[in-house]
DOVEXDO-644589 format. One record per residue: residue number from 1; y, x, z of N, C-alpha, C in turn. Coordinates in pm, 1 decimal, decimal comma. Layout:
{NUM; {Y; X; Z}; {Y; X; Z}; {Y; X; Z}}
...
// end
This chain:
{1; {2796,0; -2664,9; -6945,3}; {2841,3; -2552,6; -6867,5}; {2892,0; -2597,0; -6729,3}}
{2; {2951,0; -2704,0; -6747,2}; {3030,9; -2784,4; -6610,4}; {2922,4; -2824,1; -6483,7}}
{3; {2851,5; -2865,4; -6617,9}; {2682,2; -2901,7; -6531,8}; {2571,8; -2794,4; -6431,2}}
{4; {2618,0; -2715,5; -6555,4}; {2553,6; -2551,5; -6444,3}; {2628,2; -2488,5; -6391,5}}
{5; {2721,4; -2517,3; -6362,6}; {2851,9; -2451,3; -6240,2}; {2815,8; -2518,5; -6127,3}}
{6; {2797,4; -2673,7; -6114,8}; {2812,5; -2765,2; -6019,2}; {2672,8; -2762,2; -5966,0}}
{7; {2546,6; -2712,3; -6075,1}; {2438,6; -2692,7; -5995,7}; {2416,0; -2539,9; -5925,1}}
{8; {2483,5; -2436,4; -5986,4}; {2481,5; -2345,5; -5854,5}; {2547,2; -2382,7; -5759,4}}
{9; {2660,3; -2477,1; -5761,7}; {2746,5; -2486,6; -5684,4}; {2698,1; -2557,1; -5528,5}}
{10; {2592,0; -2640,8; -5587,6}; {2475,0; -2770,0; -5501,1}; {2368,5; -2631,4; -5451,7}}
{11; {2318,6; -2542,6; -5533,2}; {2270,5; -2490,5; -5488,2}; {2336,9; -2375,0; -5376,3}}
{12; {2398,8; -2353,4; -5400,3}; {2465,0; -2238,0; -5309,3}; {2514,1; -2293,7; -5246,3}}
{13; {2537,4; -2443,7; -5196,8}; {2547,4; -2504,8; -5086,2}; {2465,3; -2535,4; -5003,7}}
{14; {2361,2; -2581,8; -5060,9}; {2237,0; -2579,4; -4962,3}; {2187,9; -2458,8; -4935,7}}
{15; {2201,2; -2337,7; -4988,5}; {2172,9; -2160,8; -4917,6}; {2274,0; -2171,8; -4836,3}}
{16; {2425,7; -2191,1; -4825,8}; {2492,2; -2198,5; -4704,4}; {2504,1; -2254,7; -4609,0}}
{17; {2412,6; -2396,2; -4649,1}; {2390,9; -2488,3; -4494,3}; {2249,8; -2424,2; -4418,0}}
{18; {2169,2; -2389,3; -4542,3}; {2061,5; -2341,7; -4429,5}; {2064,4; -2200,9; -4382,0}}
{19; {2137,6; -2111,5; -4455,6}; {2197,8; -2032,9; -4412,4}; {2253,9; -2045,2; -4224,8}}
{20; {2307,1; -2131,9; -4193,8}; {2415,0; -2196,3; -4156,2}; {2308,9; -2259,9; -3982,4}}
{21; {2219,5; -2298,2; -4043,3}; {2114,0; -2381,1; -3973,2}; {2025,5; -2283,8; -3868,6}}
{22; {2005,4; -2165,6; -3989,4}; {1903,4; -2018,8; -3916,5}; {1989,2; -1964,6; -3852,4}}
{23; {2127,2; -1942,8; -3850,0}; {2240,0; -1907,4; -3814,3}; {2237,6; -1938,0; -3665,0}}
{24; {2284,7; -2090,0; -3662,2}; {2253,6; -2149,9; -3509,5}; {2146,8; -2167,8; -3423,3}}
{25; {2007,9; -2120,2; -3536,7}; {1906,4; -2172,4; -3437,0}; {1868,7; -2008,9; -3389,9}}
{26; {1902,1; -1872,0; -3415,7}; {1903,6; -1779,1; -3411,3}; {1979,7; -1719,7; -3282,3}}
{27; {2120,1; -1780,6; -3313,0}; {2224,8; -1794,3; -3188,6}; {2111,5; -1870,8; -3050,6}}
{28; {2089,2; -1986,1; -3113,3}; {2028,9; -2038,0; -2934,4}; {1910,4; -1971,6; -2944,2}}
{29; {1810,4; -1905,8; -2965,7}; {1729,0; -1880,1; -2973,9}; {1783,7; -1687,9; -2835,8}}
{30; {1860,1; -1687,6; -2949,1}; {1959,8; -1513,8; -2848,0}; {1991,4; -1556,6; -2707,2}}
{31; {2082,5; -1667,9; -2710,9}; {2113,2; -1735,9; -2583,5}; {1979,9; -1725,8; -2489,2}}
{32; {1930,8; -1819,5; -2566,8}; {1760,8; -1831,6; -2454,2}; {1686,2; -1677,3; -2407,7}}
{33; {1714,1; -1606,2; -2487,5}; {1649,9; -1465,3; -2453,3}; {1769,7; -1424,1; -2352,5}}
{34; {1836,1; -1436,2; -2383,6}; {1937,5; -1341,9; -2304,0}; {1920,7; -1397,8; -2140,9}}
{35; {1919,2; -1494,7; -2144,5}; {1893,5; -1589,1; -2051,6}; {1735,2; -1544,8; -1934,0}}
{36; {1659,4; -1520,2; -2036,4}; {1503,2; -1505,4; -2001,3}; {1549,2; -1336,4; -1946,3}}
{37; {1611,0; -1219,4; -2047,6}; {1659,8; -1112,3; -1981,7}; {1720,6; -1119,8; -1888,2}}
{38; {1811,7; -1211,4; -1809,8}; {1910,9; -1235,2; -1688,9}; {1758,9; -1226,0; -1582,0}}
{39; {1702,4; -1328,6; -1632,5}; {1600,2; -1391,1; -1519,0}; {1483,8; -1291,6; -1465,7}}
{40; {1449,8; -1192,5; -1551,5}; {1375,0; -1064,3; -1565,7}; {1425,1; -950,5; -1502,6}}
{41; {1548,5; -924,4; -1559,9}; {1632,3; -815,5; -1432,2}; {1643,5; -909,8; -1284,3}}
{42; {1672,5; -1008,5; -1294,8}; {1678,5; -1021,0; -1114,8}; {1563,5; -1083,3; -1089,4}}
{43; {1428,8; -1071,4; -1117,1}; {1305,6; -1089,3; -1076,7}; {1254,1; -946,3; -1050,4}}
{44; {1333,2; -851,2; -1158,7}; {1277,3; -689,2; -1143,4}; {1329,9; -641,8; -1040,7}}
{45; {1486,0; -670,6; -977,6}; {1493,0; -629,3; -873,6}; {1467,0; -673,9; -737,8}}
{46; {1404,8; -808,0; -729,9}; {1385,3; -870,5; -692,3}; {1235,9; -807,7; -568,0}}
{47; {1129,7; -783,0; -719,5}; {1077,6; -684,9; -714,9}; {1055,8; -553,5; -614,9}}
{48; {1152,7; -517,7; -656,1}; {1197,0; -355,0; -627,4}; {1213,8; -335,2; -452,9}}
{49; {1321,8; -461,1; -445,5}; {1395,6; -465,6; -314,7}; {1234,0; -491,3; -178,2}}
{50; {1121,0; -574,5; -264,3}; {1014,1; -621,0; -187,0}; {952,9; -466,4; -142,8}}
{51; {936,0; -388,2; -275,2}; {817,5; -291,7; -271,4}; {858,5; -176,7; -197,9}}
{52; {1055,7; -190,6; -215,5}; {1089,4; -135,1; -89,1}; {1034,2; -104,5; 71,2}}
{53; {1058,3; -261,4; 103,4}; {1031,2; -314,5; 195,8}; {867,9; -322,8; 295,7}}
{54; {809,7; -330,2; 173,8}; {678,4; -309,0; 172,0}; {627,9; -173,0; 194,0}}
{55; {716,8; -82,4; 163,5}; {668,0; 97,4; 143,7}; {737,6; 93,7; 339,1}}
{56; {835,2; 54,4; 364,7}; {892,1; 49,8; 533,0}; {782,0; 10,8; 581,9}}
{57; {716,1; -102,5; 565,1}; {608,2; -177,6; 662,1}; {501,8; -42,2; 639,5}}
{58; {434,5; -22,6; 507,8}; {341,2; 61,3; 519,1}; {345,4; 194,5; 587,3}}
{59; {461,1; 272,7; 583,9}; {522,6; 382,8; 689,4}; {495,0; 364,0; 837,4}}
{60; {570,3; 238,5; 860,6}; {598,6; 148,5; 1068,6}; {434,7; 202,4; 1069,9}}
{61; {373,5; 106,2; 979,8}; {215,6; 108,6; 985,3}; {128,4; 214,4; 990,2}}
{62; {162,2; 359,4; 915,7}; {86,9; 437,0; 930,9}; {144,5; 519,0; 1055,0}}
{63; {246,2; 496,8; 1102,1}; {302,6; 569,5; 1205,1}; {253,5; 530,5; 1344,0}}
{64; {266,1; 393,6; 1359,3}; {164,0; 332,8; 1494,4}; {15,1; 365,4; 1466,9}}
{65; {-31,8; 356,3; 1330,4}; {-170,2; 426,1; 1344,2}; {-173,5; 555,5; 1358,0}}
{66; {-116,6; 666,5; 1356,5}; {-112,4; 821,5; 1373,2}; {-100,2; 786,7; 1526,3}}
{67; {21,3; 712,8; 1612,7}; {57,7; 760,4; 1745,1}; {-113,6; 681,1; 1791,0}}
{68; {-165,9; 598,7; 1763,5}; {-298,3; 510,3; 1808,7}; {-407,7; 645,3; 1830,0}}
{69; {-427,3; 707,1; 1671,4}; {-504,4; 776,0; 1663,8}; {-480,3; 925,9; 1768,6}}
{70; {-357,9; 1000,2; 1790,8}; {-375,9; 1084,6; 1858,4}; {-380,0; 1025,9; 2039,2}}
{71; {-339,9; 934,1; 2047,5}; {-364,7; 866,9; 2223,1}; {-523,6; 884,1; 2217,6}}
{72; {-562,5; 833,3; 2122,7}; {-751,2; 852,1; 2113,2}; {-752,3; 992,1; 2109,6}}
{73; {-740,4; 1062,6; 2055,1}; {-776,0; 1259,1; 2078,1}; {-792,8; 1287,4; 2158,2}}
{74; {-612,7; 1224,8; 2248,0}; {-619,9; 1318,1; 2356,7}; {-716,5; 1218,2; 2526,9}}
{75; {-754,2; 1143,2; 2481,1}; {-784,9; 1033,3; 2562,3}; {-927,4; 1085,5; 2563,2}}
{76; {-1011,9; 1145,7; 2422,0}; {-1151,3; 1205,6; 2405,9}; {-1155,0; 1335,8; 2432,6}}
{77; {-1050,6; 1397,9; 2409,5}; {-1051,8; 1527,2; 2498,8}; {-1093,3; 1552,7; 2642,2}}
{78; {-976,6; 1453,6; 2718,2}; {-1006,7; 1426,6; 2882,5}; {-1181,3; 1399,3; 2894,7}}
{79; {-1228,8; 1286,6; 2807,3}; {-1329,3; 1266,4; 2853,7}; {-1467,9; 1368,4; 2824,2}}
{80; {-1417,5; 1395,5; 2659,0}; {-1567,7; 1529,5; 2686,2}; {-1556,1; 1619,8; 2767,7}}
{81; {-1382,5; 1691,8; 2834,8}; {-1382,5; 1757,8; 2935,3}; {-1439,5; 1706,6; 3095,5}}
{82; {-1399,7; 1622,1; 3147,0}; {-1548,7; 1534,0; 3208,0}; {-1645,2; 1544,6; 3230,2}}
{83; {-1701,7; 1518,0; 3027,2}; {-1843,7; 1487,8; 3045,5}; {-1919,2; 1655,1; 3096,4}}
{84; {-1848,2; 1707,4; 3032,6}; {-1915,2; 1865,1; 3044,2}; {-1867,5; 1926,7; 3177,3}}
{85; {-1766,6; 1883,7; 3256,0}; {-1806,6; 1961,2; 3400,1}; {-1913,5; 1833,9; 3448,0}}
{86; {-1908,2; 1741,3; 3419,4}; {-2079,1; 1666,7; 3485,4}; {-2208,8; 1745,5; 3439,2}}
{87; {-2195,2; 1746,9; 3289,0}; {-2320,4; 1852,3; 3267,4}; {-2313,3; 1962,5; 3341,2}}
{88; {-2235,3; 2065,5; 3383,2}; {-2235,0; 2149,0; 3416,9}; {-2241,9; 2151,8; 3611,3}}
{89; {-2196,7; 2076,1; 3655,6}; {-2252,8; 2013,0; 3791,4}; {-2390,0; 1999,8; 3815,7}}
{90; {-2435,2; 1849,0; 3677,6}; {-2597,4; 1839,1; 3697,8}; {-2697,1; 1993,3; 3652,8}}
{91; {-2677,7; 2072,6; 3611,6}; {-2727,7; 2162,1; 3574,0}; {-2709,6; 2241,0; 3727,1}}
{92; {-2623,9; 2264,7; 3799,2}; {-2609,8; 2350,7; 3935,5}; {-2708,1; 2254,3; 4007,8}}
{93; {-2700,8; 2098,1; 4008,7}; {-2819,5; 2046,2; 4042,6}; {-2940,3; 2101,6; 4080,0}}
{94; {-2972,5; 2090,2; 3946,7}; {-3091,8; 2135,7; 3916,1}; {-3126,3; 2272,4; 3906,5}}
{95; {-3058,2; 2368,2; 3904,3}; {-3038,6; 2493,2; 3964,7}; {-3155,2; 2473,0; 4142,1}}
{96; {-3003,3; 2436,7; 4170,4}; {-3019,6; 2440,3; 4324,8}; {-3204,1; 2362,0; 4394,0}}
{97; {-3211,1; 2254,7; 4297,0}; {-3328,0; 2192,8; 4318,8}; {-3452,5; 2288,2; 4259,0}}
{98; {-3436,4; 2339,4; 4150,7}; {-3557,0; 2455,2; 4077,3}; {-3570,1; 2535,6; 4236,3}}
{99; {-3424,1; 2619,1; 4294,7}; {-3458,8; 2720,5; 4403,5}; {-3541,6; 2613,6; 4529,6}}
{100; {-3486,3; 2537,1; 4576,5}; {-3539,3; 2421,5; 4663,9}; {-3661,1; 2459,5; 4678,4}}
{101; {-3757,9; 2421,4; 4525,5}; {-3903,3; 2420,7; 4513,9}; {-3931,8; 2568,1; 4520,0}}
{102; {-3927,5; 2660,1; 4486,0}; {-3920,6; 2810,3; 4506,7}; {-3939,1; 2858,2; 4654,0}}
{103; {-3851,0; 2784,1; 4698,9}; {-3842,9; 2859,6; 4861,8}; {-3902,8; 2781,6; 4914,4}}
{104; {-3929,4; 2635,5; 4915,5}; {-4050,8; 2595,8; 4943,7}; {-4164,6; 2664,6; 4968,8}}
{105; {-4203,2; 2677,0; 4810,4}; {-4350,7; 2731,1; 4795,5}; {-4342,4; 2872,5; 4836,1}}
{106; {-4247,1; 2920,3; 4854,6}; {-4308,1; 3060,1; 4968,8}; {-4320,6; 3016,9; 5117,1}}
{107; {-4213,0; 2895,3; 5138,6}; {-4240,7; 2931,1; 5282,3}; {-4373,0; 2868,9; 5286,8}}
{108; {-4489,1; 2812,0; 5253,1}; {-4589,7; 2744,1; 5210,6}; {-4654,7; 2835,3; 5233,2}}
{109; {-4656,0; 2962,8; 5110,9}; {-4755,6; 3050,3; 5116,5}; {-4712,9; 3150,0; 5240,2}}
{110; {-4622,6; 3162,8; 5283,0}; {-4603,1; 3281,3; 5427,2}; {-4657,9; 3159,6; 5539,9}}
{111; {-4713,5; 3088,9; 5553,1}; {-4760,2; 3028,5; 5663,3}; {-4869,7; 3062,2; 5711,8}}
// end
């Protein structure tokens, strides 16, 4: 009986050392995560603070391209306005040159 007291006793010592063992390697194992979680939140904000930063640049950026793009509008405005009193010049041109040949050819034929 003494004998099987002392062997649960061996046995339920070695369930409490390894008990004991999963215990600590569980603990550092938490440590190390917790650790890896520290390093994850300030990589996430890390993150955050960039894409911030990054959304400012892309804004600066689309904003010098809007002011780029309307200097071009109004810069193509001026010029098709331009181009079309030139068309509209060369066309009095040629107006004036169609009558040219016209009054020509009468004074031609009244001769």
């Amino acid at each position: 009986m003494v004998q099987h007291v002392e062997q649960n006793l061996q046995l339920m010592t070695k369930r409490a050392v390894k008990a004991e063992n999963s215990a600590t390697k569980l603990k550092q194992e938490n440590a190390l995560l917790q650790v890896q979680l520290k390093n994850y939140k300030s990589e996430n904000e890390a993150l955050r603070l960039g894409q911030a930063a990054n959304l400012a640049t892309v804004r600066q950026n689309a904003d010098a391209a809007l002011q780029s793009l309307l200097t071009v509008i109004t810069n193509s405005r001026a010029s098709i306005r331009q181009l079309v009193s030139g068309a509209e010049s060369l066309q009095l041109v040629a107006d004036l040159l169609t009558s040219i040949d016209r009054i020509s050819e009468v004074s031609q034929d009244g001769q």
